[in-house]
C-alpha positions as CSV (number, residue, x, y, z in Angstrom):
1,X,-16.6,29.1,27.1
2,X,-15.1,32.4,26.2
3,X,-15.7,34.3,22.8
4,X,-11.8,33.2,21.6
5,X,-12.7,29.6,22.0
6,X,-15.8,29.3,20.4
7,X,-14.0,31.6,17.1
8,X,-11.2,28.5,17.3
9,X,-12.9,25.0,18.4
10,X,-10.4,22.7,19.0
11,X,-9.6,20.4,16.4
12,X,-10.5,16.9,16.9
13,X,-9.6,14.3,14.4
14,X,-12.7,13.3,12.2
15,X,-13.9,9.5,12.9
16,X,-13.3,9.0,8.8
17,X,-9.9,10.7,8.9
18,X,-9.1,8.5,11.3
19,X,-10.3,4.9,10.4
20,X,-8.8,5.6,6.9
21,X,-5.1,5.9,8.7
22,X,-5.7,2.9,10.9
23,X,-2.9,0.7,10.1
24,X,-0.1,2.9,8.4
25,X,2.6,4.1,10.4
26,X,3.7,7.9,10.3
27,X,6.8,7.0,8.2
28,X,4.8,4.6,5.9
29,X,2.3,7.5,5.1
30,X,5.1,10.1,4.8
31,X,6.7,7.5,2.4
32,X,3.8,7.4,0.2
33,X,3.1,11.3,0.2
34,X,7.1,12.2,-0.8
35,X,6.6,9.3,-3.7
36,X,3.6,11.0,-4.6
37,X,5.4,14.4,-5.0
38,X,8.1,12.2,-6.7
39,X,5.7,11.0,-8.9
40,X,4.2,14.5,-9.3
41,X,7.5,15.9,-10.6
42,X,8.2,12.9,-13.0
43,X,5.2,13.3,-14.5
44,X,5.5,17.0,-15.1
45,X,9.4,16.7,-16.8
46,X,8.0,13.4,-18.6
47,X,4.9,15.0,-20.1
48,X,6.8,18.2,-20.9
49,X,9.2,16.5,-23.0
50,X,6.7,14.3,-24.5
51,X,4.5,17.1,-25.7
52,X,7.6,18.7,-27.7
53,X,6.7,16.1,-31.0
54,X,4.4,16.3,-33.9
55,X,2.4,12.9,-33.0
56,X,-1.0,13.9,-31.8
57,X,-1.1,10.5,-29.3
58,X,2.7,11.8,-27.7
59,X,0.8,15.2,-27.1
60,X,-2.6,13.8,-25.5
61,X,-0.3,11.5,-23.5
62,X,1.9,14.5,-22.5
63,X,-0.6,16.7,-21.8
64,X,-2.5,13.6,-19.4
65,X,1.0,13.2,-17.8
66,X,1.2,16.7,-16.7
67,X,-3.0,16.6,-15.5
68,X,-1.4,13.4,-13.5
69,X,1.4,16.0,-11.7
70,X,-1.4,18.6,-11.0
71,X,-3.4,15.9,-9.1
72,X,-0.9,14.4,-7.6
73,X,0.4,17.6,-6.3
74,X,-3.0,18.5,-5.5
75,X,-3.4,15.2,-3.3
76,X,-0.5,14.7,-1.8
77,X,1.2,18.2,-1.2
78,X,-1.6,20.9,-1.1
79,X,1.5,23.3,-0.2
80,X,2.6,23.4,-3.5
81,X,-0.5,24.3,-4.5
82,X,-0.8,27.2,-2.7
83,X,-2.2,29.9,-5.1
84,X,-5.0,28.1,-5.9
85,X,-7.9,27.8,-3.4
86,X,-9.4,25.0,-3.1
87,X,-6.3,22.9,-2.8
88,X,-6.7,22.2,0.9
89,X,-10.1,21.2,0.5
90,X,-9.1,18.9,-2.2
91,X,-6.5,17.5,-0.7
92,X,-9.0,17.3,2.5
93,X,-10.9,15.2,0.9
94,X,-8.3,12.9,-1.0
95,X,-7.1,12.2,2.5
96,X,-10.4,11.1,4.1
97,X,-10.2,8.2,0.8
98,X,-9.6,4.8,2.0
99,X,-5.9,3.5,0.5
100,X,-7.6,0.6,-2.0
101,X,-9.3,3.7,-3.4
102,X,-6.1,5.8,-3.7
103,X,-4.3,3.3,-5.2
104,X,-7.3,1.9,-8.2
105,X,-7.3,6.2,-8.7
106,X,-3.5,6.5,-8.7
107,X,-2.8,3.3,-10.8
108,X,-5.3,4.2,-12.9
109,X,-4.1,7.8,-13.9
110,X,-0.7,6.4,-14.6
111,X,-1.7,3.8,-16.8
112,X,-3.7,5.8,-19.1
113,X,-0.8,7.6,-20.9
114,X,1.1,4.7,-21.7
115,X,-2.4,3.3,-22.9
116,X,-2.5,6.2,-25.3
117,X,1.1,6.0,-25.9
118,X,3.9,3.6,-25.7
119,X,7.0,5.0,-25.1
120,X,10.1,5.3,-22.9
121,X,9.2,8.6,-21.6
122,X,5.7,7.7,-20.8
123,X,6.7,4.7,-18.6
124,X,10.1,6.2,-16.8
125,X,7.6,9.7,-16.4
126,X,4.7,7.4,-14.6
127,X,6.3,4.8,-12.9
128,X,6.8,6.6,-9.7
129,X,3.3,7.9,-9.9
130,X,2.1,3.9,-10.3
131,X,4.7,3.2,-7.5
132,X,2.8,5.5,-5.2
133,X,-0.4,3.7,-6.0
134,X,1.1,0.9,-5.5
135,X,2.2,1.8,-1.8
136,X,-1.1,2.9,-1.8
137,X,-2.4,-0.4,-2.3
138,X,0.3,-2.7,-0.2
139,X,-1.0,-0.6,2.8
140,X,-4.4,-1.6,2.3
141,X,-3.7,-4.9,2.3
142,X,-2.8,-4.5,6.3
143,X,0.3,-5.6,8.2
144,X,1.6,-8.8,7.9
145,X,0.2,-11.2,11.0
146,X,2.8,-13.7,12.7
147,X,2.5,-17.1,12.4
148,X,0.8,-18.0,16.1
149,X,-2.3,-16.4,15.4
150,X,-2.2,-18.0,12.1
151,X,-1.7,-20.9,13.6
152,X,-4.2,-20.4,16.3
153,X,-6.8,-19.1,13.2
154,X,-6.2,-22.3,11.1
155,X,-6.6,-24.8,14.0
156,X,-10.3,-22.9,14.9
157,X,-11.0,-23.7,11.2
158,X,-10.2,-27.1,11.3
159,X,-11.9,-27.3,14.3
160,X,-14.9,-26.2,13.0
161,X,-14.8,-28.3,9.7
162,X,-14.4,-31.0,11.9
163,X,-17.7,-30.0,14.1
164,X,-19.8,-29.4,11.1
165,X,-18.2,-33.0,8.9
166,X,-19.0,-35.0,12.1
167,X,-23.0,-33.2,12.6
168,X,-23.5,-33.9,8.7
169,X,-22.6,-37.9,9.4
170,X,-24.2,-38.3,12.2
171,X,-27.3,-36.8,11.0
172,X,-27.3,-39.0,8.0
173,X,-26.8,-42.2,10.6
């Protein structure tokens, strides 16, 4: 090997990064990071206007709102992030997460302000920012099977319900 190729390895996808992507398409995951940047920016005009009041709960929730942007941002597009330095390594690790987990941490954050404050502006600033944790959470779930090997899966079943009813009866006999 010469000096240049042991400075730049070559980059091989990690076995985490890659079992976390199994079953979402390119466009599905590009999908969910542009709603997440979506979300991002709602959150940020949402909790900006929210924290221009006098009620201390409209201010928490505002200034929550606009922590929810910075993650999100953070997560999902590390390039807008750019000045600070540990974004990539942030965003690193928030793509080696299983979806199920993006989505309870997602869902969660966007929750939370309209918890601590129910208004318009909280739920129209993080329902894009739920949305995405709801993509999230639809792609963990898998992809839809067709109905053969359902059929196929359902017959084994009864198959098998059959084997164990009929072994139970006869050892009774």
């Amino acid at each position: 090997m010469s000096s240049q190729d042991e400075q730049f390895p070559a980059a091989a996808p990690e076995p985490a990064a890659a079992s976390a992507d199994e079953g979402m398409t390119w466009w599905y995951r590009w999908l969910c990071r542009i709603a997440g940047v979506i979300g991002g920016m709602s959150c940020a005009f949402a909790g900006l206007w929210n924290c221009v009041t006098i009620n201390p709960l409209n201010i928490a929730a505002g200034v929550w709102m606009m922590l929810n942007a910075f993650v999100l941002f953070l997560c999902e597009a590390p390039f807008c992030c750019q000045f600070i330095e540990f974004a990539n390594a942030v965003s690193a690790r928030a793509d080696r997460l299983r979806a199920w987990q993006k989505a309870a941490f997602y869902c969660g954050m966007a929750v939370f302000p309209i918890m601590l404050s129910l208004t318009l502006t909280t739920l129209f600033g993080n329902a894009i920012a739920f949305a995405t944790g709801v993509l999230y959470g639809l792609s963990a779930l898998g992809k839809k099977g067709d109905a053969i090997s359902y059929a196929r899966i359902q017959q084994q079943q009864k198959q098998m319900d059959e084997e164990k009813l009929t072994g139970t009866l006869e050892g009774q006999a």
